[in-house]
N, C-alpha and C positions, 0 to 999 in steps of 0.2 A: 901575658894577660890571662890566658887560659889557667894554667895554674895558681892564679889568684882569686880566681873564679873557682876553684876546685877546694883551694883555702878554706872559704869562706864558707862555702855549703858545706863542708867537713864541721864549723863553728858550729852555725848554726843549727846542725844537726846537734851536735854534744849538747849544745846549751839547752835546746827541744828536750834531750832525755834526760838532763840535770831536774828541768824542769818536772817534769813529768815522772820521775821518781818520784820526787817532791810531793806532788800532788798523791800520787800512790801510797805512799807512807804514813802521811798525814791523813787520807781517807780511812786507813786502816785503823787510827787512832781514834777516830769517832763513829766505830763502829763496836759489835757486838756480836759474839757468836754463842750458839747455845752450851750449854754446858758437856755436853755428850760430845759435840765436836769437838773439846779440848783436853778432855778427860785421861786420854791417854800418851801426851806429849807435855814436856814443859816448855817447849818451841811453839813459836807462831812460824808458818811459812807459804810463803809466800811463792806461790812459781810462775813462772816466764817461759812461756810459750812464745815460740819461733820470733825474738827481739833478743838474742843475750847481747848486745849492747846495753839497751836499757836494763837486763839483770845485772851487769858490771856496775851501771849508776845506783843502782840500789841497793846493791852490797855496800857500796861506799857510804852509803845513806842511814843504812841497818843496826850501827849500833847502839842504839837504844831498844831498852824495853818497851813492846808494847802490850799493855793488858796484862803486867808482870811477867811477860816472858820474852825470853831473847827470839828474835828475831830471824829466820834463815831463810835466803833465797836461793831457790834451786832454778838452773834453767835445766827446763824440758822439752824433750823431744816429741811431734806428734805420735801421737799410739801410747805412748806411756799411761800409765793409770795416774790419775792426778786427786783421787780419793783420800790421801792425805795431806792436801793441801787446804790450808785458811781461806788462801786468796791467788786465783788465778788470773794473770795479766797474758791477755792474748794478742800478741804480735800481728802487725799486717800481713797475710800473705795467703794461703790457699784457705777461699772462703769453705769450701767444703771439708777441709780438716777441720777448722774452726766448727764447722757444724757437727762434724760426728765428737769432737770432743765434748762439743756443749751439751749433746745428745745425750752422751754416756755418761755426765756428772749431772742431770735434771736429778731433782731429789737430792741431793747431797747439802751440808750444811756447809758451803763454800761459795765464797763473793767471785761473780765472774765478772770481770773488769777490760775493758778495752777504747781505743781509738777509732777502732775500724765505723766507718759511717754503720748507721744502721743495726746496729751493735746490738740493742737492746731488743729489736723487732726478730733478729736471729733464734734470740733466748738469752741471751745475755742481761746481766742485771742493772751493770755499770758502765753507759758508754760517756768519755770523754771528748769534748770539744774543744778545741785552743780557739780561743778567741785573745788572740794580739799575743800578749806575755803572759796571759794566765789559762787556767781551764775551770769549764762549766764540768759538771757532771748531769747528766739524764738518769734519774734512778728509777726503775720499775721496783716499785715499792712490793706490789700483788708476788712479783717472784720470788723476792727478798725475803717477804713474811713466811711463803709455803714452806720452806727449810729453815723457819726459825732467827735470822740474820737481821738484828735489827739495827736502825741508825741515829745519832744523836740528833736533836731538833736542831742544833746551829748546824750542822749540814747540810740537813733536807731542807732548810731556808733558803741555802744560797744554790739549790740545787733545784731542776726542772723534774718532777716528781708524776711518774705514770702509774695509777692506781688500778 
């Protein structure tokens, strides 16, 4: 019985991060970065701070273009420079690495995206909530705007929006 129990939370874990790429992917598509931030790659990328499980489901997810460029997710280690990244997804786990990262990309023209409660009160710009099968987003629009990052209106409608 126990390892059907171990099954299952292994399921519905995978299916949590299928999901939640999904959501990731697709918010990246109705978004918008300034031109200066993209100027010197033909990649969009994407990185995965302390989750490479869900960097695995988003690779699997990634290929398609988006914004006319292909796609790449790097998983990253805390301390890394993440200054050329699109879009940072921040894994649950030491809130205080979380905070020295968020610290040292403030100013940069990159979506900082996470699950972690509280997420956006951090400094973060994108916290995620599962509610049931799907997820809300919390967008701090005011952070978003400072470094340029703007968002399509069918988003910020279905999305809880802090000015």
């Amino acid at each position: 019985m126990l390892m059907a129990w171990g099954e299952l939370s292994i399921a519905e874990n995978s299916e949590n991060n299928q999901l939640k790429a999904a959501y990731i992917i697709n918010f990246a598509r109705f978004s918008s970065w300034p031109e200066s931030a993209l100027e010197s790659t033909t990649n969009l990328y994407m990185c995965v701070l302390m989750d490479t499980e869900l960097g695995s489901y988003l690779e699997l997810m990634a290929n398609r273009k988006i914004k006319g460029r292909d796609v790449v997710i790097v998983n990253v280690e805390a301390g890394v420079a993440l200054e050329k990244c699109h879009l940072v997804y921040f894994g649950k786990g030491d809130d205080e690495k979380t905070q020295r990262a968020l610290n040292n990309i403030a100013g940069i023209s990159l979506i900082t995206m996470s699950d972690i409660s509280g997420f956006v009160y951090m400094g973060g710009m994108v916290e995620m909530l599962k509610q049931g099968r799907k997820y809300r987003f919390i967008v701090d629009l005011k952070k978003s705007e400072a470094v340029m990052i703007r968002y399509r209106s069918e988003l910020l409608e279905v999305s809880e929006v802090i000015r």
